[in-house]
HTML snippet that shows the backbone in 3Dmol.js (N, CA, C, O; Angstrom):
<script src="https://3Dmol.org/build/3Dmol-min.js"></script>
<div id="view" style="width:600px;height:400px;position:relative"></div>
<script>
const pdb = `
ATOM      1  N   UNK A   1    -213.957 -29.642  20.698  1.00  0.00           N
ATOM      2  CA  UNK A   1    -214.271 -28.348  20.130  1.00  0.00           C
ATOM      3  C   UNK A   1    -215.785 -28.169  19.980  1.00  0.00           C
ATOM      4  O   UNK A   1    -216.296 -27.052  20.063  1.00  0.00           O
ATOM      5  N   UNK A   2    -216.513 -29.308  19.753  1.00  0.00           N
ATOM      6  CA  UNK A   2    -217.848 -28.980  19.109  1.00  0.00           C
ATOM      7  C   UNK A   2    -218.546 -28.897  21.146  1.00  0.00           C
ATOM      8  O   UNK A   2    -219.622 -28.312  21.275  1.00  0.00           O
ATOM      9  N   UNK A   3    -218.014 -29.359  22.209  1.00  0.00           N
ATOM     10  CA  UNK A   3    -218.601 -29.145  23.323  1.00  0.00           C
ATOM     11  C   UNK A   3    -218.300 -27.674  23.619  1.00  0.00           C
ATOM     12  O   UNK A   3    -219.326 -27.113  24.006  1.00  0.00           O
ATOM     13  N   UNK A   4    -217.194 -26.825  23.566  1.00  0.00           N
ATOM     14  CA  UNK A   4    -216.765 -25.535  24.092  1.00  0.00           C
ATOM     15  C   UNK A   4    -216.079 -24.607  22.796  1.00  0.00           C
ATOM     16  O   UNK A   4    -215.015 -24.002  22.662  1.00  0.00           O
ATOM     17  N   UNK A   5    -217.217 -24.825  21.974  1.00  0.00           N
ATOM     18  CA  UNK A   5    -216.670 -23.670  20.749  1.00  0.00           C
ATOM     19  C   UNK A   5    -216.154 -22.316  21.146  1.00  0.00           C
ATOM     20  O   UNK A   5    -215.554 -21.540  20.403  1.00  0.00           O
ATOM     21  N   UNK A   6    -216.423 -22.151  22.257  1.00  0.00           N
ATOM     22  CA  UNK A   6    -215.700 -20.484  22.900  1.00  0.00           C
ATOM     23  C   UNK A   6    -214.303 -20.917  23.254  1.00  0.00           C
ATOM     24  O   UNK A   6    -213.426 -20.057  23.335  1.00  0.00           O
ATOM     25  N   UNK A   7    -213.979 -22.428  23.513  1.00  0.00           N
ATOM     26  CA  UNK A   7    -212.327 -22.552  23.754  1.00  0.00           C
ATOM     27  C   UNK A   7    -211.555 -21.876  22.755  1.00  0.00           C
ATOM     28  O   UNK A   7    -210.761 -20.939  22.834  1.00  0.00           O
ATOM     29  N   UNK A   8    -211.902 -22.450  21.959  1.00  0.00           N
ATOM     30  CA  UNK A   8    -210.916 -21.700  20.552  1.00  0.00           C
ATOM     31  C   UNK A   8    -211.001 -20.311  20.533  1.00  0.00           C
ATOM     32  O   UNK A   8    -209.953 -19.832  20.098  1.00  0.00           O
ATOM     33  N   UNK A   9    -211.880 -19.425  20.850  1.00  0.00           N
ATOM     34  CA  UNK A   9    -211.308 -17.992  20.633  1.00  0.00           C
ATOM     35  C   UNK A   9    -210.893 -17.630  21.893  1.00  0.00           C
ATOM     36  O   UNK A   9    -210.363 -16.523  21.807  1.00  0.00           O
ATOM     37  N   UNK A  10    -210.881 -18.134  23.283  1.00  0.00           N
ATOM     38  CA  UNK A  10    -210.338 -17.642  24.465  1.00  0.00           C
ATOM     39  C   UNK A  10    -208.945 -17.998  23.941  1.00  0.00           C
ATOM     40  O   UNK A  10    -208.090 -17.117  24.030  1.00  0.00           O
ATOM     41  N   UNK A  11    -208.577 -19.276  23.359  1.00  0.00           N
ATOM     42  CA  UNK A  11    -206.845 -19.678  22.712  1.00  0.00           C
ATOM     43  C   UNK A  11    -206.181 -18.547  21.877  1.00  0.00           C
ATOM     44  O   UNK A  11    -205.085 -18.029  22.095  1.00  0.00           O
ATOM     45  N   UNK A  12    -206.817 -18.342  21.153  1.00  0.00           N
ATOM     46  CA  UNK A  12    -206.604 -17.753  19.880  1.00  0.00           C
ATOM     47  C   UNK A  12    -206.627 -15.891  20.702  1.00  0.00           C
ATOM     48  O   UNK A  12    -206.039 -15.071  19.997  1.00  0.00           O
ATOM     49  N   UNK A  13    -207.041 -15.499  21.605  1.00  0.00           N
ATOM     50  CA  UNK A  13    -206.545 -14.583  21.772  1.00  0.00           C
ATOM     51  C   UNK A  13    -205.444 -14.223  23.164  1.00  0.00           C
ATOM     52  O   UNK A  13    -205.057 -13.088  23.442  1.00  0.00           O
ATOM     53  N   UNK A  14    -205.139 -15.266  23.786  1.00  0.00           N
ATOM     54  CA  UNK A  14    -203.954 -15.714  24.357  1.00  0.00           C
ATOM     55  C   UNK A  14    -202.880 -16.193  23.877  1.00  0.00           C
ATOM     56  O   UNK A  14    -201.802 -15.599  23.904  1.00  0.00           O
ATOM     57  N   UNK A  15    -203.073 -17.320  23.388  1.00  0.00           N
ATOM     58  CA  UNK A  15    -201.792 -18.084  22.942  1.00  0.00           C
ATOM     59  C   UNK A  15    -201.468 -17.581  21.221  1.00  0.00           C
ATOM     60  O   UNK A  15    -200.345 -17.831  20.784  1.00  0.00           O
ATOM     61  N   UNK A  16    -202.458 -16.901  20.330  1.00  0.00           N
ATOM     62  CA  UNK A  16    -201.742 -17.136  18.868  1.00  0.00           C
ATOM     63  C   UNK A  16    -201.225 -15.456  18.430  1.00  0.00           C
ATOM     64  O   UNK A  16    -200.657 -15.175  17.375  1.00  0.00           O
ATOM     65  N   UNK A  17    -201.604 -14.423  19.579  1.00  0.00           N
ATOM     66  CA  UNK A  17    -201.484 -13.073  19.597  1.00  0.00           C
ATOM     67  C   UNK A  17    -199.952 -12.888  19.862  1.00  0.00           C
ATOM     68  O   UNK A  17    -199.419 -11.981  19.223  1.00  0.00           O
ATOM     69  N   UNK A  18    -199.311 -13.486  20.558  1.00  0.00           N
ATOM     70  CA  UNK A  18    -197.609 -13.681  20.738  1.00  0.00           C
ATOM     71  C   UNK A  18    -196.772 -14.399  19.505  1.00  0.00           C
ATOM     72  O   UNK A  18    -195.767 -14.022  18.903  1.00  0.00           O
ATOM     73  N   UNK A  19    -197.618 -15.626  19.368  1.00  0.00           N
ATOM     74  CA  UNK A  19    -196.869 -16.106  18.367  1.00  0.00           C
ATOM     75  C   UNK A  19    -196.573 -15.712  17.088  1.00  0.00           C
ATOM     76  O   UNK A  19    -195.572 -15.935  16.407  1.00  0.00           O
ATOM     77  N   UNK A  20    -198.048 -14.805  16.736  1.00  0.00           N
ATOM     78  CA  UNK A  20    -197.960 -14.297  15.102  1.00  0.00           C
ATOM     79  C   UNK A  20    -197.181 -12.888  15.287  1.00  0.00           C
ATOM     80  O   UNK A  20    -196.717 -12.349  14.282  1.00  0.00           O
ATOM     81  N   UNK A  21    -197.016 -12.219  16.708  1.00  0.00           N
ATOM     82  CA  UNK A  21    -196.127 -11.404  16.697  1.00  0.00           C
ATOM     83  C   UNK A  21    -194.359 -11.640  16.285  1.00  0.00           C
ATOM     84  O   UNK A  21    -193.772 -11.058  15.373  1.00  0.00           O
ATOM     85  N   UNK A  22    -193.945 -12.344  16.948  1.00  0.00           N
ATOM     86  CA  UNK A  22    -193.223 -12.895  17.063  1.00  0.00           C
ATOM     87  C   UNK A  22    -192.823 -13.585  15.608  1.00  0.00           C
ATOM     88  O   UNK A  22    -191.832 -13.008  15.160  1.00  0.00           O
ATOM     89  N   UNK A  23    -193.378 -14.843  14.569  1.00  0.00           N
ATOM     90  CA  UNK A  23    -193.303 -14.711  13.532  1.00  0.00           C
ATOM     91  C   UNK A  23    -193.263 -13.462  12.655  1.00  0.00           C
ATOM     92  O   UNK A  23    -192.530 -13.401  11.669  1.00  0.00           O
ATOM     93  N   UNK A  24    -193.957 -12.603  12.983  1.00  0.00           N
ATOM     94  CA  UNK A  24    -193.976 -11.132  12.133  1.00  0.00           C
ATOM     95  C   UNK A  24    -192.364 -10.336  12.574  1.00  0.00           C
ATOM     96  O   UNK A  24    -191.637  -9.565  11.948  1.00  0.00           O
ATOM     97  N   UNK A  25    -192.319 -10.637  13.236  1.00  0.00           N
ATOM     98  CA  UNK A  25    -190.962  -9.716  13.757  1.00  0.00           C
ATOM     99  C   UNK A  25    -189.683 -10.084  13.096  1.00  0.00           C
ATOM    100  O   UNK A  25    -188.754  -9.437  12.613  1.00  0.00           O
ATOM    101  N   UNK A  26    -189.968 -11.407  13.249  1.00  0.00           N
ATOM    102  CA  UNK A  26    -188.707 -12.143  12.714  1.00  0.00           C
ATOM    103  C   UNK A  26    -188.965 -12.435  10.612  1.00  0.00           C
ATOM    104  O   UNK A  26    -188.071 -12.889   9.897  1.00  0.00           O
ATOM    105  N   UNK A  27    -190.009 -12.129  10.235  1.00  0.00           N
ATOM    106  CA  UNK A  27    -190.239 -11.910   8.648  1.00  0.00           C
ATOM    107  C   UNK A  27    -189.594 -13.293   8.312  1.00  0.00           C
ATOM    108  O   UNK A  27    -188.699 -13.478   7.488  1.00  0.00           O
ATOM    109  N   UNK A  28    -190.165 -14.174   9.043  1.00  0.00           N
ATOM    110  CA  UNK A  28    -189.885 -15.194   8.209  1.00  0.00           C
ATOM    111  C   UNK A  28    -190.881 -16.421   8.499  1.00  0.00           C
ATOM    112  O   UNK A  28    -191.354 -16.290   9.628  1.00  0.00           O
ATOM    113  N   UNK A  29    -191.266 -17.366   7.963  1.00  0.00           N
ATOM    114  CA  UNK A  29    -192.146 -18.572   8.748  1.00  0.00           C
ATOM    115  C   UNK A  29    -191.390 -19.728   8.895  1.00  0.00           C
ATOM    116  O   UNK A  29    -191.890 -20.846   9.019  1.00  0.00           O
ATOM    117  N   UNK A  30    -189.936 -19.438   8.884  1.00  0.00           N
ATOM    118  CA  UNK A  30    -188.964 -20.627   9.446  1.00  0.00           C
ATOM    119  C   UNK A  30    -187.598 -20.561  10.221  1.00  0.00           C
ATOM    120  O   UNK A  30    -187.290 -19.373  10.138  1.00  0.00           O
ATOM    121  N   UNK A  31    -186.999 -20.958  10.655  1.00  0.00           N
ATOM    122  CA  UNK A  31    -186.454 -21.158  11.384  1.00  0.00           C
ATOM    123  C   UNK A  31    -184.495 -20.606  10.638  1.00  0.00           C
ATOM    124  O   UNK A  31    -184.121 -21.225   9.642  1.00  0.00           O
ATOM    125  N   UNK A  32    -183.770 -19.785  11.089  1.00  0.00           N
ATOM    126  CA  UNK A  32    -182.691 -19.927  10.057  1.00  0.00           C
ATOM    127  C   UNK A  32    -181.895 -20.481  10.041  1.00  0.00           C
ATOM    128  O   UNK A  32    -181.220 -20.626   9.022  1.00  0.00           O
ATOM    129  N   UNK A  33    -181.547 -21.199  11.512  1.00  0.00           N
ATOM    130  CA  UNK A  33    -180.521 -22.561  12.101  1.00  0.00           C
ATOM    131  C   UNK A  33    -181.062 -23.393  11.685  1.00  0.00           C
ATOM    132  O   UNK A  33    -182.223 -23.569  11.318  1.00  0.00           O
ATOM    133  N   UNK A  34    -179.797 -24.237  11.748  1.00  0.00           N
ATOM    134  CA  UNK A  34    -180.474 -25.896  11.859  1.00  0.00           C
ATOM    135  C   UNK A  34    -180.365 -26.292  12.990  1.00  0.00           C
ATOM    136  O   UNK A  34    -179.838 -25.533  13.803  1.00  0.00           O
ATOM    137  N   UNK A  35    -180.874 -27.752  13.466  1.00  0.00           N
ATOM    138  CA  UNK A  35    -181.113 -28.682  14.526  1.00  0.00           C
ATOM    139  C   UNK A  35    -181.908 -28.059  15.510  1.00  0.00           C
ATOM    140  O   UNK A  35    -182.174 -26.857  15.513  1.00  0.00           O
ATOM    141  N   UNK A  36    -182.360 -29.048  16.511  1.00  0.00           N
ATOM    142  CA  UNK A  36    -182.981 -28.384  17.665  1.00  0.00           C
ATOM    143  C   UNK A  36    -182.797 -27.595  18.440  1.00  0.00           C
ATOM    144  O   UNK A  36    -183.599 -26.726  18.781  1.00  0.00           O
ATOM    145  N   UNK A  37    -181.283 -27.829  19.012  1.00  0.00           N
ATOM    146  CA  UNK A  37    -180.721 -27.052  19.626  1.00  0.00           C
ATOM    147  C   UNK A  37    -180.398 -25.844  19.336  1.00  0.00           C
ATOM    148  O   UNK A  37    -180.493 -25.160  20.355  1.00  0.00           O
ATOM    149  N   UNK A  38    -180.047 -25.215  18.405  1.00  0.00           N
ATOM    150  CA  UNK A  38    -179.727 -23.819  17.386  1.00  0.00           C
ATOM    151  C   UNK A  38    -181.051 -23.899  17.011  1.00  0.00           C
ATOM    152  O   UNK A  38    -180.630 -23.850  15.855  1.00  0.00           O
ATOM    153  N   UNK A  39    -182.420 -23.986  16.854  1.00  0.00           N
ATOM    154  CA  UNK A  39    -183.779 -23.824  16.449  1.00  0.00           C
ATOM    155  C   UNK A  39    -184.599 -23.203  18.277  1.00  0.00           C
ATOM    156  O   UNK A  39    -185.422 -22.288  18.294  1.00  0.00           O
ATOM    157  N   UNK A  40    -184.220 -23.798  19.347  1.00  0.00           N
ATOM    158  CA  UNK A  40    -184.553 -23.823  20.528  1.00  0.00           C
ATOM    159  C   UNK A  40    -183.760 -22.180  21.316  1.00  0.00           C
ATOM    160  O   UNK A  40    -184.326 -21.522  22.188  1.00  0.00           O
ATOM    161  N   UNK A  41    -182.224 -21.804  20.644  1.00  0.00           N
ATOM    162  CA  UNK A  41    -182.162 -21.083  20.926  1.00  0.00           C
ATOM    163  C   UNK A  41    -182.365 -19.333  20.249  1.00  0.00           C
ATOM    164  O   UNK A  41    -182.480 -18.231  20.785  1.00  0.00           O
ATOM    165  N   UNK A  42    -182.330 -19.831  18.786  1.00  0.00           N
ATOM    166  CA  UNK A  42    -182.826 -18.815  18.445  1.00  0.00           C
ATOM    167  C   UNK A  42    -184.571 -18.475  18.346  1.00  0.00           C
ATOM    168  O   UNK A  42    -185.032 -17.583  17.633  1.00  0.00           O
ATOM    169  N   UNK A  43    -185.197 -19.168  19.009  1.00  0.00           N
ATOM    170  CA  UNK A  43    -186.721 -18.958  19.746  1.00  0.00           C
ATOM    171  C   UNK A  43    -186.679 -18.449  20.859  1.00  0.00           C
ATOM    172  O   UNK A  43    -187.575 -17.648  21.124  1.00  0.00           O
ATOM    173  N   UNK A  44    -185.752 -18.701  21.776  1.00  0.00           N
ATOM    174  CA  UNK A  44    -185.049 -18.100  23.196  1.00  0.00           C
ATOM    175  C   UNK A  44    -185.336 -16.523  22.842  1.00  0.00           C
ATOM    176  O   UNK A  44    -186.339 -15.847  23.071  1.00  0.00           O
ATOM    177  N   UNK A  45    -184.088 -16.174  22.195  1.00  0.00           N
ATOM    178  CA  UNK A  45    -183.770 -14.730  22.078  1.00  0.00           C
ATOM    179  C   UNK A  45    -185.110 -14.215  21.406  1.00  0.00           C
ATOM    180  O   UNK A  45    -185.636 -13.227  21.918  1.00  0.00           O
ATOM    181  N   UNK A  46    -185.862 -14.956  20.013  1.00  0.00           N
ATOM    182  CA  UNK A  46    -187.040 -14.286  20.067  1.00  0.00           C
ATOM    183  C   UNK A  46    -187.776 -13.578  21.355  1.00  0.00           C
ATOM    184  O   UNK A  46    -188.028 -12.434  21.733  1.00  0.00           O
ATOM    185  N   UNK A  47    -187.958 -14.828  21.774  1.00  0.00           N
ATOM    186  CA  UNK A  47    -188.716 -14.837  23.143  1.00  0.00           C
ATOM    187  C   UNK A  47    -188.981 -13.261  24.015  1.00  0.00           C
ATOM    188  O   UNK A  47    -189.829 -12.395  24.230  1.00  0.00           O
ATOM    189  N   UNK A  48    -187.221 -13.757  24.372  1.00  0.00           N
ATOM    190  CA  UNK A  48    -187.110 -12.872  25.297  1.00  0.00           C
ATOM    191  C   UNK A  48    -187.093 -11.496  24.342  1.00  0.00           C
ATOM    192  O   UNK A  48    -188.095 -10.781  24.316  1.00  0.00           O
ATOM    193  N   UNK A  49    -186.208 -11.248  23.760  1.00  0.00           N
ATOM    194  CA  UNK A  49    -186.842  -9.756  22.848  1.00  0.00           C
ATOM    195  C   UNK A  49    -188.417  -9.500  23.016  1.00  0.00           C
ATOM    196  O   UNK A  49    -188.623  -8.494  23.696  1.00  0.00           O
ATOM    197  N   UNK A  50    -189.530 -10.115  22.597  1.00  0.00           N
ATOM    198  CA  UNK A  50    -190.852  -9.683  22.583  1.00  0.00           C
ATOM    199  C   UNK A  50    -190.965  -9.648  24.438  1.00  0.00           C
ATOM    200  O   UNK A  50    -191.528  -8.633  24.847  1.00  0.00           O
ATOM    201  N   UNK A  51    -190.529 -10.557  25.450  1.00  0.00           N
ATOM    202  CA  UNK A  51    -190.841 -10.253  26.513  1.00  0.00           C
ATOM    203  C   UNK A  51    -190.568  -8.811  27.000  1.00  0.00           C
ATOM    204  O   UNK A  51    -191.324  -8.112  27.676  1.00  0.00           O
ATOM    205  N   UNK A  52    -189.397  -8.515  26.549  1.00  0.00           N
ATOM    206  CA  UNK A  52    -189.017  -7.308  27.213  1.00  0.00           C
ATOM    207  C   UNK A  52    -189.267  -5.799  26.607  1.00  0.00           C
ATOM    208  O   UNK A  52    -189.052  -4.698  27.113  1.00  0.00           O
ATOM    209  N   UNK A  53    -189.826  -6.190  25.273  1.00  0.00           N
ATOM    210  CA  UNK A  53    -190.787  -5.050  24.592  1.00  0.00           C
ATOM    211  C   UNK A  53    -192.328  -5.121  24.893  1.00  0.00           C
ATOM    212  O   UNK A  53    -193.167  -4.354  24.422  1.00  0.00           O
ATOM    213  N   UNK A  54    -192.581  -6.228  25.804  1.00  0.00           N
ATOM    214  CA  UNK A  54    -193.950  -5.623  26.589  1.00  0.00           C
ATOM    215  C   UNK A  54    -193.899  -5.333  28.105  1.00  0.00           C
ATOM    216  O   UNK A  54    -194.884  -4.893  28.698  1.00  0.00           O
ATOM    217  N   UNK A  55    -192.837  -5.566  28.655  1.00  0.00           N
ATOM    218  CA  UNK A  55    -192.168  -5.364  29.928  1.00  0.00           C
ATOM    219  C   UNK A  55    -192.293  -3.628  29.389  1.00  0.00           C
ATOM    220  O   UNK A  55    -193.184  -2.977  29.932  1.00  0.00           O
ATOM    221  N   UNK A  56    -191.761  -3.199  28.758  1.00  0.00           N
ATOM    222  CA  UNK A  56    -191.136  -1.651  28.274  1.00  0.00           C
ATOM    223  C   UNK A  56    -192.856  -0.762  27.700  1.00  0.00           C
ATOM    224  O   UNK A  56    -193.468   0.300  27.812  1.00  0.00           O
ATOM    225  N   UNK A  57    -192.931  -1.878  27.184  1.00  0.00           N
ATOM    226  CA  UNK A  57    -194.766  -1.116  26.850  1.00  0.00           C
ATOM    227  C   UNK A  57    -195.430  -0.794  27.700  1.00  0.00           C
ATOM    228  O   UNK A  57    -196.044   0.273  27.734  1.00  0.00           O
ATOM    229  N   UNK A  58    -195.443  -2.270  29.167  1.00  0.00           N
ATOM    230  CA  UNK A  58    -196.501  -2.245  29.961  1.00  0.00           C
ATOM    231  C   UNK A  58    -195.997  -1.458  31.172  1.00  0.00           C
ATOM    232  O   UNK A  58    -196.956  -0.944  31.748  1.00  0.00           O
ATOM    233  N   UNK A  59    -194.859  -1.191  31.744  1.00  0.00           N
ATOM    234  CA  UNK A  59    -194.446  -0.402  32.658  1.00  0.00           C
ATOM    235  C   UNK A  59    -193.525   1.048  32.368  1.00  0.00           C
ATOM    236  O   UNK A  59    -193.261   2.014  33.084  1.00  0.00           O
ATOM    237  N   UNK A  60    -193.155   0.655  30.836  1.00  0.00           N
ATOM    238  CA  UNK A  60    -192.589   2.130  30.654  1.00  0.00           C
ATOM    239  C   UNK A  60    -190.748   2.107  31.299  1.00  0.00           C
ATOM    240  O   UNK A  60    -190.174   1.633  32.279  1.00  0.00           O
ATOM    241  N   UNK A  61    -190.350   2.922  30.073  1.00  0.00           N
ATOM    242  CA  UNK A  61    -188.502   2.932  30.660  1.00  0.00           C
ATOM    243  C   UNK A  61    -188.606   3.361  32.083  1.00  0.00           C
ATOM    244  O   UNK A  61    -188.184   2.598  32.951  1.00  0.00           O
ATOM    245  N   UNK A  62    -189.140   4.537  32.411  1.00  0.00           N
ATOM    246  CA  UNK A  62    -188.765   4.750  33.554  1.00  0.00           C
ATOM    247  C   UNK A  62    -188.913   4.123  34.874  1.00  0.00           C
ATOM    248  O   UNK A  62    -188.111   4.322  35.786  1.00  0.00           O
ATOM    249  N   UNK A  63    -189.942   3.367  34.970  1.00  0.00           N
ATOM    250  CA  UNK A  63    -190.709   2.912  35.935  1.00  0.00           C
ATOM    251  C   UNK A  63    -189.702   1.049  35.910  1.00  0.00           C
ATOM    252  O   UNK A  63    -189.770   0.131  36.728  1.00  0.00           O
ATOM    253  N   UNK A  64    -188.885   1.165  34.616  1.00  0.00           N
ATOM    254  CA  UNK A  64    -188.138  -0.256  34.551  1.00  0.00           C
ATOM    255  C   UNK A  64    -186.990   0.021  34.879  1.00  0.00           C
ATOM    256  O   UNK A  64    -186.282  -0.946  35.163  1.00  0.00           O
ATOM    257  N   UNK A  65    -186.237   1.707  34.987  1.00  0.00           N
ATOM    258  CA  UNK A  65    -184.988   1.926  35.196  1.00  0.00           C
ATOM    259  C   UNK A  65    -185.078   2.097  36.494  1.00  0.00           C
ATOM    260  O   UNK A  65    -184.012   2.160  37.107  1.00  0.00           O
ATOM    261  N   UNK A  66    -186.329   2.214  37.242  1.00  0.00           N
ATOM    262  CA  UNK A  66    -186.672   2.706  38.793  1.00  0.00           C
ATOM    263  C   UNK A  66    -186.172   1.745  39.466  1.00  0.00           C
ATOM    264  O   UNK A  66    -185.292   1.695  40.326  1.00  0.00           O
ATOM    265  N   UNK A  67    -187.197   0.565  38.707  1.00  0.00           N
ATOM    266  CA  UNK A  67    -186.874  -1.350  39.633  1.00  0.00           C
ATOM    267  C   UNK A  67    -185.665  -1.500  39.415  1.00  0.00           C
ATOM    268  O   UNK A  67    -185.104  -1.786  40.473  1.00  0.00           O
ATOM    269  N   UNK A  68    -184.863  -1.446  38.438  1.00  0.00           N
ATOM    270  CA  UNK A  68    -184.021  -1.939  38.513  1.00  0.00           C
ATOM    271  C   UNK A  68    -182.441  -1.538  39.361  1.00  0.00           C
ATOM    272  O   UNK A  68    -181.411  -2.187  39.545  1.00  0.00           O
ATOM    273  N   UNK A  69    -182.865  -0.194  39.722  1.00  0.00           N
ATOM    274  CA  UNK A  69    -181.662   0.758  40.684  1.00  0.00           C
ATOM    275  C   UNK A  69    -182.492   0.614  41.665  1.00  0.00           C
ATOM    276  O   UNK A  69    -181.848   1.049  42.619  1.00  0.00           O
ATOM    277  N   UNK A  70    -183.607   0.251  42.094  1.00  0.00           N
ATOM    278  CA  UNK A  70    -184.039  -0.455  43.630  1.00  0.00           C
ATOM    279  C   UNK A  70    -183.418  -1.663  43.767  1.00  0.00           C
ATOM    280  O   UNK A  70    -182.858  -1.893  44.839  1.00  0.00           O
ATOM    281  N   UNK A  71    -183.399  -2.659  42.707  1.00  0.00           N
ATOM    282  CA  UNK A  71    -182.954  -4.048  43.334  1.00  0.00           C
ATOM    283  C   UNK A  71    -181.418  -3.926  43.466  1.00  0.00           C
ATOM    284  O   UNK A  71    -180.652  -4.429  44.289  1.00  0.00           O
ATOM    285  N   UNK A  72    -181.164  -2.995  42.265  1.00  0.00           N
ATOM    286  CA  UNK A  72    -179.330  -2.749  42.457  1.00  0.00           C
ATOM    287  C   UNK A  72    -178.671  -2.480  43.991  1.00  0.00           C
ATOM    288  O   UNK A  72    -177.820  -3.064  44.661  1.00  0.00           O
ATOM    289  N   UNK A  73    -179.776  -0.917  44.249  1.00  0.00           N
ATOM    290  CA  UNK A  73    -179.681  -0.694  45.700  1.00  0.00           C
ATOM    291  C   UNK A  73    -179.902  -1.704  47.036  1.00  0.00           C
ATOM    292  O   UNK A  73    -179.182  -1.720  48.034  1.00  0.00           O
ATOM    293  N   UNK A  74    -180.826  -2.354  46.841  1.00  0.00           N
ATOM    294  CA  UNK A  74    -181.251  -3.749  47.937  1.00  0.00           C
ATOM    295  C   UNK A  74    -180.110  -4.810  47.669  1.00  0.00           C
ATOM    296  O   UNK A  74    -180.087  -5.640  48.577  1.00  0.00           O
ATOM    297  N   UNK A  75    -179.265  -5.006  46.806  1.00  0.00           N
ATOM    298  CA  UNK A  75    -178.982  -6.217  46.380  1.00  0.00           C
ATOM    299  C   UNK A  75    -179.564  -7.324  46.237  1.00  0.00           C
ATOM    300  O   UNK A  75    -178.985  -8.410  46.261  1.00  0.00           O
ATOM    301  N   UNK A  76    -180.999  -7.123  46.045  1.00  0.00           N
ATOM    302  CA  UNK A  76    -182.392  -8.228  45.787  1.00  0.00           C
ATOM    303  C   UNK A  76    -181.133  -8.493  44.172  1.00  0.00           C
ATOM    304  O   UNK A  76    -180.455  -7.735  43.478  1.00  0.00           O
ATOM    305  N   UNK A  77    -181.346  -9.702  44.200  1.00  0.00           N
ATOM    306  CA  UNK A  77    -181.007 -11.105  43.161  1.00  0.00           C
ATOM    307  C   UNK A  77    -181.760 -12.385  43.465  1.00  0.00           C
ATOM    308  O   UNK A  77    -181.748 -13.082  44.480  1.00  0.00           O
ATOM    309  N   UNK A  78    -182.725 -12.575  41.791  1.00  0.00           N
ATOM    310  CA  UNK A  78    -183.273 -13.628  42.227  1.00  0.00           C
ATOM    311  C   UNK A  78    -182.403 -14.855  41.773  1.00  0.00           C
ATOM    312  O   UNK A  78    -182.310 -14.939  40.549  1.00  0.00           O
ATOM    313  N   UNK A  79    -181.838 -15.687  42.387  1.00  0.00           N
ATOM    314  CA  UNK A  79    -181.092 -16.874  42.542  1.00  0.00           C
ATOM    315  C   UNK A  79    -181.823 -18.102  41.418  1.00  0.00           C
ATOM    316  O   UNK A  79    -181.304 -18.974  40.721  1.00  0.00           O
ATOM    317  N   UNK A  80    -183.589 -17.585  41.689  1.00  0.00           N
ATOM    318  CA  UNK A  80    -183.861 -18.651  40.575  1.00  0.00           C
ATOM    319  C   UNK A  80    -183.560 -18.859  39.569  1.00  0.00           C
ATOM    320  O   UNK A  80    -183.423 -19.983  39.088  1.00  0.00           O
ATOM    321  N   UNK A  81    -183.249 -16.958  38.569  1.00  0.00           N
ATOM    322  CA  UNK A  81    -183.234 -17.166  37.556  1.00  0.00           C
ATOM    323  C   UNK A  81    -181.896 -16.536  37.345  1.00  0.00           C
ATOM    324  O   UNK A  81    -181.576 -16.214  36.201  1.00  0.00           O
ATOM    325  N   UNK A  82    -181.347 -16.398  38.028  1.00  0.00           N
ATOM    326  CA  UNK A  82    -179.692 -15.999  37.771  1.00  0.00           C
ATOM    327  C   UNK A  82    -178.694 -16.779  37.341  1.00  0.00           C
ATOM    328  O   UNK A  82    -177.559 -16.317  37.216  1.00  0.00           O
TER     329      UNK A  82
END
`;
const viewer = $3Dmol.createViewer("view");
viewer.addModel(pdb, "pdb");
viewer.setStyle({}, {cartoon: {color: "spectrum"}});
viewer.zoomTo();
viewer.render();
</script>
């Protein structure tokens, strides 16, 4: 840290701008399952909830209902993540 004191704010506005969202959303600073597994998946669904409310921010419903009745129409399926 004391060689690249600018690391920490290039971090801090990448990596801690999601997370404190994400804590804020969920109004809580813990976890409401127990174990890893039930802790791992309810971070999942966080997850993906905030992904797809900046998916919706950054391209807009329409332009997400467009892609998605193009790939319907193509039958594009990505296999990776299906």
């Amino acid at each position: 840290m004391k060689q690249r004191p600018d690391a920490m704010k290039k971090r801090a506005t990448l990596a801690e701008h999601p997370f404190g969202t994400l804590k804020n959303r969920a109004g809580l600073q813990h976890f409401l399952m127990r174990g890893l597994e039930k802790c791992r998946g309810e971070f999942s669904l966080m997850v993906l909830g905030y992904n797809f409310s900046r998916v919706l921010t950054l391209l807009g419903v329409e332009r997400l209902r467009d892609y998605c009745v193009q790939c319907q129409e193509k039958g594009t399926r990505n296999l990776k993540y299906a």
